[in-house]
N, CA, C and O atoms as CSV, one atom per row, in Angstrom:
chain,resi,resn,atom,element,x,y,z
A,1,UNK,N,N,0.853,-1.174,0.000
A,1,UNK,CA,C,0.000,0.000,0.000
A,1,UNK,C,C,0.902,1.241,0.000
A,1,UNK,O,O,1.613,1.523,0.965
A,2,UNK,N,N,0.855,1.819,-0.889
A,2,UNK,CA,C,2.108,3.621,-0.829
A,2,UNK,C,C,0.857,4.295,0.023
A,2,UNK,O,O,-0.242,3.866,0.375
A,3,UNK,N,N,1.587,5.620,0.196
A,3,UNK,CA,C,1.472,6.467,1.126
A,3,UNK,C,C,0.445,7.314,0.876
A,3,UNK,O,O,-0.013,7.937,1.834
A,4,UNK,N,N,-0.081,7.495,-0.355
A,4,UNK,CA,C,-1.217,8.154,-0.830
A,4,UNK,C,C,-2.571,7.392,-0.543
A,4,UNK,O,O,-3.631,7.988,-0.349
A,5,UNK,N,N,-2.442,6.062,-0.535
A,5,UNK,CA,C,-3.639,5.344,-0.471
A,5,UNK,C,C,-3.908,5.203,1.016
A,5,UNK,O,O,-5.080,5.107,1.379
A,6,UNK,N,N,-3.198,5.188,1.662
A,6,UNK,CA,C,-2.785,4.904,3.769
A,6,UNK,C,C,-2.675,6.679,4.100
A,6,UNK,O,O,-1.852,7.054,4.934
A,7,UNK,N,N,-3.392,7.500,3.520
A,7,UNK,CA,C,-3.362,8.819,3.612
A,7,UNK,C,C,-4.636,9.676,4.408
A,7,UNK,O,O,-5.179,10.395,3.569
A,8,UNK,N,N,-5.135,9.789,5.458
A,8,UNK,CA,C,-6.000,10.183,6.086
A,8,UNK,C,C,-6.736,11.585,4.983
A,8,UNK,O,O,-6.180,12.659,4.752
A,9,UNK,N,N,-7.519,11.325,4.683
A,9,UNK,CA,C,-8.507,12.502,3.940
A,9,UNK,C,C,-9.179,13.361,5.392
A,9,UNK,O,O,-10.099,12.926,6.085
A,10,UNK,N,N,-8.705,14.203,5.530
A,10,UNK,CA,C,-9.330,15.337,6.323
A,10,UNK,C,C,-10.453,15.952,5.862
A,10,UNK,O,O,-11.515,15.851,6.478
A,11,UNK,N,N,-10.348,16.603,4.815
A,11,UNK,CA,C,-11.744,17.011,3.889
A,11,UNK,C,C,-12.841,16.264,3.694
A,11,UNK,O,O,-13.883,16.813,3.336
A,12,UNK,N,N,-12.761,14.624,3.940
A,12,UNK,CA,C,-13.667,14.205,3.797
A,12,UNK,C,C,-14.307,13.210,4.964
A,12,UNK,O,O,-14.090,13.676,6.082
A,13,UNK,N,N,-14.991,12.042,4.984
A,13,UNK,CA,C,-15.059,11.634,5.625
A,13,UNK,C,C,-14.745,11.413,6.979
A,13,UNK,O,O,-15.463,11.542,7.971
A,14,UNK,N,N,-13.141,10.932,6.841
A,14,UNK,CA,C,-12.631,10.799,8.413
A,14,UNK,C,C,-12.334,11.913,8.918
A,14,UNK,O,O,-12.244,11.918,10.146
A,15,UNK,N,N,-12.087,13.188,8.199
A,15,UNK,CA,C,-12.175,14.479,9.265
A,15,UNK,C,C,-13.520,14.924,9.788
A,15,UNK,O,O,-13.607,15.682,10.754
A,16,UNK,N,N,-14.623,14.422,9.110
A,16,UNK,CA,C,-16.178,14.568,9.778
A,16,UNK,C,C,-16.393,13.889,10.568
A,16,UNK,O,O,-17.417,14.115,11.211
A,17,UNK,N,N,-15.290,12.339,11.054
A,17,UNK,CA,C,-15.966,11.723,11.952
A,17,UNK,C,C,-15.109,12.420,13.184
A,17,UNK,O,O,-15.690,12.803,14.199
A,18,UNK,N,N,-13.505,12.569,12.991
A,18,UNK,CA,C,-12.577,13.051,13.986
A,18,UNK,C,C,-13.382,14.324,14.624
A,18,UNK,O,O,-13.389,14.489,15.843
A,19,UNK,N,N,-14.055,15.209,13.743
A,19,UNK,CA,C,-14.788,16.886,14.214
A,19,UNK,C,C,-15.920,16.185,14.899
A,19,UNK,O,O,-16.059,16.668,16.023
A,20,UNK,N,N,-16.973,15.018,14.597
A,20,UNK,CA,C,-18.076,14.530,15.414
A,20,UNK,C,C,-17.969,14.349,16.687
A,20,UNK,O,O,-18.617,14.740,17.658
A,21,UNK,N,N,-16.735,13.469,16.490
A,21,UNK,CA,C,-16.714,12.908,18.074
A,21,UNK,C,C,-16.770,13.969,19.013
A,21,UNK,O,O,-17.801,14.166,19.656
A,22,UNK,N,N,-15.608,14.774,19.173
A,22,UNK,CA,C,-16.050,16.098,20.481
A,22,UNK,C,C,-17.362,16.396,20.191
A,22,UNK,O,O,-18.233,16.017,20.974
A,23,UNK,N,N,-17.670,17.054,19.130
A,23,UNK,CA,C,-19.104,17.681,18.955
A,23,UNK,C,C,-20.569,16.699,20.186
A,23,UNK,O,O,-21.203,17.278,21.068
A,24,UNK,N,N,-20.715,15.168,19.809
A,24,UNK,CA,C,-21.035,14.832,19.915
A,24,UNK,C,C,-21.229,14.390,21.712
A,24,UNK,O,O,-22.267,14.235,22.356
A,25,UNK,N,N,-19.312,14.243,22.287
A,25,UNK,CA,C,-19.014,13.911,23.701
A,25,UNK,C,C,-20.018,14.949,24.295
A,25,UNK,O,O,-20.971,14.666,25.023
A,26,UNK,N,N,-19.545,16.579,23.740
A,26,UNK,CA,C,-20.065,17.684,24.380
A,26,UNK,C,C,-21.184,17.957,24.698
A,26,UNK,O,O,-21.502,18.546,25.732
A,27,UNK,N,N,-21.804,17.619,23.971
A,27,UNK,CA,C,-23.403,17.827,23.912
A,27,UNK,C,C,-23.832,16.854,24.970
A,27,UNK,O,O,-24.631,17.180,25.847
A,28,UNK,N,N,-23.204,15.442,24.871
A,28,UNK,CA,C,-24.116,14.402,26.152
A,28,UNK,C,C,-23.395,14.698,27.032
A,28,UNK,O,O,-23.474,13.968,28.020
A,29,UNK,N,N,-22.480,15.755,27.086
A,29,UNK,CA,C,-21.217,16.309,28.658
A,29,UNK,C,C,-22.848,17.220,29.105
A,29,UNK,O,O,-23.773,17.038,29.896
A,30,UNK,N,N,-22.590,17.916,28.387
A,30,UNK,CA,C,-23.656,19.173,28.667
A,30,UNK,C,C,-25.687,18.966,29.282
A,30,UNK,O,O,-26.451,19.665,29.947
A,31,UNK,N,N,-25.804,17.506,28.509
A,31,UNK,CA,C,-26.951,16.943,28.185
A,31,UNK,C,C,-27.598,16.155,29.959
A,31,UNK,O,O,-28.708,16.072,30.484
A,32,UNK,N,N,-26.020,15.670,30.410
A,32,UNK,CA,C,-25.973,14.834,31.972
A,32,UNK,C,C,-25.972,15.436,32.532
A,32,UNK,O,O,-26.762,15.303,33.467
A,33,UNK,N,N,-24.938,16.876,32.488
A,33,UNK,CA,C,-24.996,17.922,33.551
A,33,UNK,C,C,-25.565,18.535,33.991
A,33,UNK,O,O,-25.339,18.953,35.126
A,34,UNK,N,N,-27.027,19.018,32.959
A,34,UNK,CA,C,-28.244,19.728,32.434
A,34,UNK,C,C,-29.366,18.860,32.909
A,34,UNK,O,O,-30.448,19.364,33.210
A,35,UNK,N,N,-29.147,17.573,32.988
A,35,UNK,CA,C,-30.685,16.533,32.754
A,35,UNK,C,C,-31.142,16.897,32.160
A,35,UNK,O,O,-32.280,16.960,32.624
A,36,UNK,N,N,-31.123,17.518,30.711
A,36,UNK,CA,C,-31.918,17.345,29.578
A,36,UNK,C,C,-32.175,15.840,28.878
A,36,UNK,O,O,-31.438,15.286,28.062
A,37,UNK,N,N,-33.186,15.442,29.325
A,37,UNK,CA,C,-33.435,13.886,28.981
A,37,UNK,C,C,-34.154,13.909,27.363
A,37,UNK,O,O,-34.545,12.816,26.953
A,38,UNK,N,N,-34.268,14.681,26.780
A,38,UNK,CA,C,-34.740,15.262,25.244
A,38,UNK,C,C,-33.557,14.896,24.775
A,38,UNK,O,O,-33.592,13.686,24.552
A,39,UNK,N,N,-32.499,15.368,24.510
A,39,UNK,CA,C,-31.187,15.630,23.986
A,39,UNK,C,C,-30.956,14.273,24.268
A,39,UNK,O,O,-30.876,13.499,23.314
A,40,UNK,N,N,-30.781,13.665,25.928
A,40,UNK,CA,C,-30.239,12.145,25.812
A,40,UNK,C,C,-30.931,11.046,25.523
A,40,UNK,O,O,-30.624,9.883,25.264
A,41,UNK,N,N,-31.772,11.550,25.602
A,41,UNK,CA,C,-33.207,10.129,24.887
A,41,UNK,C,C,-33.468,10.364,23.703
A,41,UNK,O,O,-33.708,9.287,23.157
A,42,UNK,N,N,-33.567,11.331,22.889
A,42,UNK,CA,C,-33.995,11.376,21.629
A,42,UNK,C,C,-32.842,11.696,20.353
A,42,UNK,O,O,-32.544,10.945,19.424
A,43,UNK,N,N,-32.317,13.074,20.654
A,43,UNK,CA,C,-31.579,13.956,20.049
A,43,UNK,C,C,-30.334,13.350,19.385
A,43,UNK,O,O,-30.048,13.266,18.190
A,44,UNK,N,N,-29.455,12.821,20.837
A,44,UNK,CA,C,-28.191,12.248,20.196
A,44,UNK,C,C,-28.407,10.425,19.736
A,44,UNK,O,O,-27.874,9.945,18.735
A,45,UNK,N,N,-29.192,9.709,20.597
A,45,UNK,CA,C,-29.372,8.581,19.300
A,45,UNK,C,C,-29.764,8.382,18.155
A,45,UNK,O,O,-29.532,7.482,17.348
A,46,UNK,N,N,-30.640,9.663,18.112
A,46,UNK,CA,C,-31.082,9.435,16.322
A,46,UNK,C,C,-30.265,9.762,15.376
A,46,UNK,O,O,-29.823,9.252,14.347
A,47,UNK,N,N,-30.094,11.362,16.334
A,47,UNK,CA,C,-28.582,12.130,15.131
A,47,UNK,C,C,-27.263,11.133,15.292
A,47,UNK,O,O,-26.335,11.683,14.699
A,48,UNK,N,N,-26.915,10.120,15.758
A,48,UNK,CA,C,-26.110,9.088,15.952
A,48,UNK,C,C,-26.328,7.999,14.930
A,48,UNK,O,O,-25.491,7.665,14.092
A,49,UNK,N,N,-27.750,7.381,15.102
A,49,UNK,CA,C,-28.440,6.286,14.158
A,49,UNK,C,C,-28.426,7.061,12.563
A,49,UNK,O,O,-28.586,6.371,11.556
A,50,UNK,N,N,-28.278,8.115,12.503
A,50,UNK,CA,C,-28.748,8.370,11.161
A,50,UNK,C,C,-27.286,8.938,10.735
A,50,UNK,O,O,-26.953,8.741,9.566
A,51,UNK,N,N,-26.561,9.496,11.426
A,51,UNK,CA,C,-24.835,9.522,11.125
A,51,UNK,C,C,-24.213,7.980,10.604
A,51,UNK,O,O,-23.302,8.004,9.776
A,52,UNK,N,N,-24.592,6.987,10.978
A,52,UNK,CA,C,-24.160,5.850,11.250
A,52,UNK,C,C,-24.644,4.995,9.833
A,52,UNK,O,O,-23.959,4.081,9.374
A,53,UNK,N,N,-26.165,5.526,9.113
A,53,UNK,CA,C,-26.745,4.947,8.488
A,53,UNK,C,C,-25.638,5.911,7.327
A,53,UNK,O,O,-24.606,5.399,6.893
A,54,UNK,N,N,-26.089,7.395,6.937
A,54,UNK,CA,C,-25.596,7.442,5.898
A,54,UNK,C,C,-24.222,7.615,5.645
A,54,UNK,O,O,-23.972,8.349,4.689
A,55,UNK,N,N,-23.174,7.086,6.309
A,55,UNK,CA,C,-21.967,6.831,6.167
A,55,UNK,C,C,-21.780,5.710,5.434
A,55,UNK,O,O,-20.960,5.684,4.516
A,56,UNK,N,N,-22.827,4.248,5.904
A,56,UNK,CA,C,-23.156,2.970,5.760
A,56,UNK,C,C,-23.518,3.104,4.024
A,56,UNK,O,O,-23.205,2.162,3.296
A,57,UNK,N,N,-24.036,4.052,3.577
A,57,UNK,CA,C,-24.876,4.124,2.318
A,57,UNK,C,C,-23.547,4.644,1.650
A,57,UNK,O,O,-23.005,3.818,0.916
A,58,UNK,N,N,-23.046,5.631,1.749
A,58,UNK,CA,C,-21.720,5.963,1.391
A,58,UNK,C,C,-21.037,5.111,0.933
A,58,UNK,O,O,-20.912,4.876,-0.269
A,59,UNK,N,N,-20.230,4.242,2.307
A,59,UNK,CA,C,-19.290,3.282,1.882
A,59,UNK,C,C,-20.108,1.717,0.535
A,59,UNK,O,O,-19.554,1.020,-0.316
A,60,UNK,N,N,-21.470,1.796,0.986
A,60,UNK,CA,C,-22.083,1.052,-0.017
A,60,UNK,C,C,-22.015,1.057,-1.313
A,60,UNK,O,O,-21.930,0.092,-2.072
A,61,UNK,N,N,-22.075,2.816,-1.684
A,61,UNK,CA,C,-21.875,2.760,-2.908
A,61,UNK,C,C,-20.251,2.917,-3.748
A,61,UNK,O,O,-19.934,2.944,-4.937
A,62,UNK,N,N,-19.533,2.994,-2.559
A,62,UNK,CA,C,-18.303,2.675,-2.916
A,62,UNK,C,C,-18.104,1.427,-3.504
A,62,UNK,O,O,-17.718,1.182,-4.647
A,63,UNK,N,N,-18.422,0.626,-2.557
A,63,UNK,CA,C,-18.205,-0.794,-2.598
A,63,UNK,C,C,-18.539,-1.217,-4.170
A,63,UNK,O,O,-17.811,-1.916,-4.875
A,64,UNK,N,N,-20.243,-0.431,-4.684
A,64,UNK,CA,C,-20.920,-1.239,-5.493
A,64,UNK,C,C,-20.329,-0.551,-6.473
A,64,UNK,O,O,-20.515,-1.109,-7.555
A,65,UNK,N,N,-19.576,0.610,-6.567
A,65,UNK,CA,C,-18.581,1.031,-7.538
A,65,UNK,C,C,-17.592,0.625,-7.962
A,65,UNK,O,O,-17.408,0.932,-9.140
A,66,UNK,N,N,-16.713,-0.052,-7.434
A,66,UNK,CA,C,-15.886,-0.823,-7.114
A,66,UNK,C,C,-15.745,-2.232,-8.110
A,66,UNK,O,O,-14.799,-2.664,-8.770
A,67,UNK,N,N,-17.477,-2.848,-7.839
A,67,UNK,CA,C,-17.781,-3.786,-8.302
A,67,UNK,C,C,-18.083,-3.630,-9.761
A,67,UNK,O,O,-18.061,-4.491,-10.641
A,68,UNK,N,N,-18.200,-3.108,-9.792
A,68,UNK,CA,C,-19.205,-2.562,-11.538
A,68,UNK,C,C,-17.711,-2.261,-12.751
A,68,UNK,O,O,-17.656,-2.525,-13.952
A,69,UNK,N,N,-16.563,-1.576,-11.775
A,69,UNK,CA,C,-15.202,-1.654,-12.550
A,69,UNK,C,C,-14.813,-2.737,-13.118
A,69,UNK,O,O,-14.498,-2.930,-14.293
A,70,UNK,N,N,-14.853,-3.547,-12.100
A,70,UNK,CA,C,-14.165,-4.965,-11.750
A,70,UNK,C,C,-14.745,-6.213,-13.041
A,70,UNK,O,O,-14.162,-7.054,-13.726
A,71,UNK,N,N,-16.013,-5.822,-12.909
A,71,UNK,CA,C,-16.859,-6.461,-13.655
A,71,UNK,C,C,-16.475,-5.918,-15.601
A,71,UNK,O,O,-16.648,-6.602,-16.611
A,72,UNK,N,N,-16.175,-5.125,-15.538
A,72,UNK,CA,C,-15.724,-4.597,-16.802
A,72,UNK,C,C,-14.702,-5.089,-17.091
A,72,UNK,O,O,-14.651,-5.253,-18.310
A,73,UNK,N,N,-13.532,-5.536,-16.412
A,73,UNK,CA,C,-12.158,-6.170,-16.533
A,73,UNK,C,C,-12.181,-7.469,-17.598
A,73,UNK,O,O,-11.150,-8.105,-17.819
């Protein structure tokens, strides 16, 4: 694998997940400290479940891109 392919993309993906995570700690820091049970019961599992889904759809259509090359070979 060279060094371009083992190359962390900041602009994309993995710098949206590296910027999530605090985003995300903070809010359920803020959410426990607060007892806002809205934010921890609703807010951050969905915006979590649905972060989770279209990343999932993302890498899917990578994958099925991938495949469709391959298949041309």
């Amino acid at each position: 694998m060279s060094d371009k392919e083992s190359k962390i993309e900041w602009l994309g993906i993995d710098g949206f997940l590296v910027i999530l995570f605090p985003i995300v700690v903070s809010i359920m820091w803020f959410s426990f400290d607060r007892k806002i049970d809205f934010i921890i019961g609703k807010l951050v599992p969905y915006g979590t479940a649905i972060v989770v889904i279209l990343i999932i759809c993302k890498y899917f259509r990578e994958v099925i891109g991938f495949s469709k090359v391959n298949k041309k070979d």
